[in-house]
N, C-alpha and C positions, 0 to 999 in steps of 0.2 A: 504493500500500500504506500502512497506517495503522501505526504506530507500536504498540513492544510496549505494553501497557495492565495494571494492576491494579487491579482492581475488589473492591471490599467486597462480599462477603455480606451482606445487608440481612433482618433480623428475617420480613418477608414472604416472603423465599425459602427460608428453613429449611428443611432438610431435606428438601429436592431432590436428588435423583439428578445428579452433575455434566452427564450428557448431556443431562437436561430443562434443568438450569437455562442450560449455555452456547446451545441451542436456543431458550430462550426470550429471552436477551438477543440472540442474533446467526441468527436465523429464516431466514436466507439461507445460512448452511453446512450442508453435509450430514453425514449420520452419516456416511460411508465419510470424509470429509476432518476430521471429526473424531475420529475413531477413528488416524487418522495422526497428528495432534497430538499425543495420547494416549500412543501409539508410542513419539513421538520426544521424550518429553520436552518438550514446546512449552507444553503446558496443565499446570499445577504450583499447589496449593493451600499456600497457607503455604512455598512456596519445594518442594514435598515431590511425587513425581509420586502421580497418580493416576488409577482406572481411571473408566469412564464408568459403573459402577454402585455409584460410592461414594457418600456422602450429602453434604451441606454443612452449617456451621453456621453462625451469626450469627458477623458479626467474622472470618470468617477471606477472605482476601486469596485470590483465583484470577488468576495467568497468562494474559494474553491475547495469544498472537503476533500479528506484523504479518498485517493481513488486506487482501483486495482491498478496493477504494473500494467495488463494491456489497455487499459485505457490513456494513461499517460505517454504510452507508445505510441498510440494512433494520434495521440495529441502532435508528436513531434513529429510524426508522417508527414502530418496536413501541411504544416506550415504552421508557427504563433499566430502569424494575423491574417491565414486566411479567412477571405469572405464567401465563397463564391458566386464572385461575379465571373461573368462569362469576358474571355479574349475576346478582343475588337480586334475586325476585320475592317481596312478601308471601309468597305462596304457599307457595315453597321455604322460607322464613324457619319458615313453620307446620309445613311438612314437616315440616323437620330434626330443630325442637324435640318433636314429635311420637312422635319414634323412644327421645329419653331415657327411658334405665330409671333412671341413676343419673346425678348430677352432686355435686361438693364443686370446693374450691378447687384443686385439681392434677386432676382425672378427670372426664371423662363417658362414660359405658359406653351406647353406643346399641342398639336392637334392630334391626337393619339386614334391609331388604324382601327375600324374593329377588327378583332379574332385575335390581335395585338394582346397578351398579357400585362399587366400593370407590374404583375411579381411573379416568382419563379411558384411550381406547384407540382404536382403528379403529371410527371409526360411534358411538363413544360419546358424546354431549356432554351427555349428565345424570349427576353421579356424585356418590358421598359427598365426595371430596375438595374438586369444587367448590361444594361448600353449607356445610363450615366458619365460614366468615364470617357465617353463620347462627347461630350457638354462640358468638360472641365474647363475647354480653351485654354488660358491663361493662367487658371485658379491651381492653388494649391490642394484646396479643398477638395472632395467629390460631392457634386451634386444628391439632393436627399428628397426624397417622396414627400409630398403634403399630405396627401390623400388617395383615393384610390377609385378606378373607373370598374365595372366588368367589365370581361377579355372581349366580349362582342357588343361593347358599349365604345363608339366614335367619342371623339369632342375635346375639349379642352380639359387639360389635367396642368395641377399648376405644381412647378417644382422648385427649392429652395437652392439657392448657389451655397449660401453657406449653415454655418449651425445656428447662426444668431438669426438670421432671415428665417431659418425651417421654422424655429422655435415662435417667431412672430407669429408666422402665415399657419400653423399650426395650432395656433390659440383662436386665430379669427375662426378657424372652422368651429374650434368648440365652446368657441362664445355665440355660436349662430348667427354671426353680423356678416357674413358672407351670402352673396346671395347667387344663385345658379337658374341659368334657366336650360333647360329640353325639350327637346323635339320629336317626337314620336309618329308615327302612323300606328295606329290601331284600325281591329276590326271593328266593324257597325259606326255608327257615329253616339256618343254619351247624349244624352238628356238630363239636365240640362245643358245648355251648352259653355256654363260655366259655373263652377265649384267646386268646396272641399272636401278632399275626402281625409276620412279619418278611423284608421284600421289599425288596433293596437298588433305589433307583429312576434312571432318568435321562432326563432330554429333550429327544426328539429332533422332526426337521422333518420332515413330512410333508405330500401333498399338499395337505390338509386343514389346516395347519397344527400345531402346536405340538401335542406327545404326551408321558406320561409314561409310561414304561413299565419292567417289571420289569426290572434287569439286575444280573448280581451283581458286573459292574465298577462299578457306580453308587455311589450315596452312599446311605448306611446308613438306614434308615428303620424304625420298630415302633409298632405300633398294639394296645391292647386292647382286645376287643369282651366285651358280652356280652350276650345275648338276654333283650328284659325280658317279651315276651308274642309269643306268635304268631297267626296267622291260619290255621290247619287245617299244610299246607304248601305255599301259596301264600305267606306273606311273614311277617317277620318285624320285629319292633319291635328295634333294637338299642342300647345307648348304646357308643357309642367315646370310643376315650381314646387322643389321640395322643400316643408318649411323645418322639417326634420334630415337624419342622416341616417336611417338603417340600411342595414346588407337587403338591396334587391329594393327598396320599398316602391321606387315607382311602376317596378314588372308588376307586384303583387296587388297596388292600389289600383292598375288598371285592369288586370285579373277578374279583381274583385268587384267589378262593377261592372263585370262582365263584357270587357272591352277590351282584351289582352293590346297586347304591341303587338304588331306585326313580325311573323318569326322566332315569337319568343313560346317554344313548344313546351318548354321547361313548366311556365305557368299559367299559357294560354293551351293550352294541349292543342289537336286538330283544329279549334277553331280560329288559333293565330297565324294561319296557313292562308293563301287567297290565290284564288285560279285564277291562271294565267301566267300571262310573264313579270310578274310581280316576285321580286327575290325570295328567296327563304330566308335569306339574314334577316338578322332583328334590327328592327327598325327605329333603333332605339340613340341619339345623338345629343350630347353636353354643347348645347350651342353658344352660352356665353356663360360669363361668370364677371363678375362683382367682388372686389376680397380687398381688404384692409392691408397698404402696401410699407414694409418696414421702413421706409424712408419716408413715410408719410402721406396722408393721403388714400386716395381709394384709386385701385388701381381693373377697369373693366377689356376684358377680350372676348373677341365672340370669335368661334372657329367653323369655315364652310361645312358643309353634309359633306356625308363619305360619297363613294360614286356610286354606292349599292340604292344608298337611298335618293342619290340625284336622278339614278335611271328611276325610279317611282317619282319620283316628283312632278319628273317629265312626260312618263305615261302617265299620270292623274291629271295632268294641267295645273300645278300646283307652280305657284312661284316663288322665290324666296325673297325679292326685293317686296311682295305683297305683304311682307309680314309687319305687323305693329306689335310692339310688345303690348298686352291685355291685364297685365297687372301691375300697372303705372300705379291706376289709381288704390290698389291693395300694398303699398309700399305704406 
């Protein structure tokens, strides 16, 4: 057994989730005996405990109990301060930069692809998180997540240049002074043609894996829609506006009112589907965002539709300079 250990948080591992980062320094424990750690007190950041879906930051000091000799092995396998991020190719490099709508000295607000990853997962190993390094340009720092889109959700996702900026633009999202808006097609068109909805949510496991679904023990969730054009009553152009952040909530609030997204099989089943030459992607796009900018000020981007949904838009007859924003006056 190896001796108790405290290890620095290192600028590169910022804001990692404690269970990525202790995983990625000690690859030979498993979650089930690190979640005992956990438990019992054994894993402690800053002398202080914590859970395995906390964050880290630079400089701060993690508890490492005695571990077996092969775990400590696998530890000096890895590398000290691997992360794994994925090697940049050119390519990726071209990618990335590709995606900026906006950039200054604390921000760059990308237009993220759908089917595009936000983070790495089961089968996943192309993702935003690991082309960061992509975006460093100049910077000492790496680039760090705000927030997070679905893998088949387009739009705008905004990212932190440095740790003092993450940490700003981080707090707006959980002070809910940030405001976002989205663009959807759905099936049928809603009635009324503007309002809130409001579905307490929670998720659960299934065989299929991971589900959100309405429960009114769940945690509080409200979304406003409102219909910007329709399509006969076949489908309808929406922009939402979530006044909440849960996993999935605008697929499930449009589900639930029996109006899925378009393509979103997950929780519109067969009938998020539409005959024709109407894509199967989901039809689901982050079109601008509003957020509290660390140097001051409020800083707004909006990002075009993907091409999945421009080809609909333009079979519907729908236009995008037609659009007005419809919750001026609900600000």
């Amino acid at each position: 057994m190896s001796r108790v250990q405290f290890i620095e948080v290192t600028e590169a591992e910022a804001d990692q989730r404690v269970d990525k980062w202790f995983k990625n320094r000690f690859p030979g424990v498993t979650h089930g005996q690190l979640e005992k750690f956990l438990r019992k007190g054994e894993v402690r950041v800053d002398k202080k405990r914590v859970k395995a879906k906390d964050r880290l930051e630079p400089g701060q000091s993690v508890r490492i109990p005695p571990l077996p000799e092969w775990a400590t092995q696998a530890s000096e396998k890895s590398g000290a301060v691997k992360t794994n991020k994925m090697v940049l190719t050119d390519h990726d490099i071209t990618d990335i930069r590709q995606m900026i709508l906006h950039m200054d000295d604390d921000v760059i607000v990308l237009n993220k692809p759908a089917g595009l990853p936000v983070q790495g997962g089961s089968g996943q190993t192309r993702h935003i998180d690991g082309l960061l390094d992509g975006l460093r340009f100049d910077y000492d720092e790496r680039p760090r997540l705000v927030h997070r889109l679905d893998k088949d959700t387009s739009g705008v996702l905004v990212i932190g240049r440095t740790r003092l900026a993450t940490k700003h633009l981080t707090e707006a999202f959980k002070q809910r002074t940030t405001r976002k808006i989205y663009w959807a097609l759905v099936a049928g068109v809603p009635r009324p043609h503007q309002a809130t909805v409001s579905y307490n949510l929670t998720k659960i496991v299934t065989a299929a894996g991971e589900k959100v679904v309405v429960d009114r023990s769940g945690q509080k969730a409200i979304s406003d829609y409102s219909v910007v054009a329709v399509a006969g009553t076949k489908a309808a152009w929406l922009a939402l506006k979530p006044l909440t952040g849960r996993t999935h909530q605008l697929r499930v609030h449009c589900a639930a009112i029996e109006h899925p997204i378009v393509g979103d099989g997950k929780y519109g089943g067969p009938e998020a589907f539409l005959e024709g030459a109407i894509s199967k992607k989901m039809h689901l796009h982050a079109k601008e965002i509003t957020i509290s900018h660390p140097a001051g000020g409020d800083l707004t981007v909006a990002a075009p539709i993907s091409s999945h949904m421009e080809a609909t838009w333009k079979l519907l007859g729908f236009h995008e300079n037609d659009y007005e924003d419809p919750f001026d006056e609900l600000l």
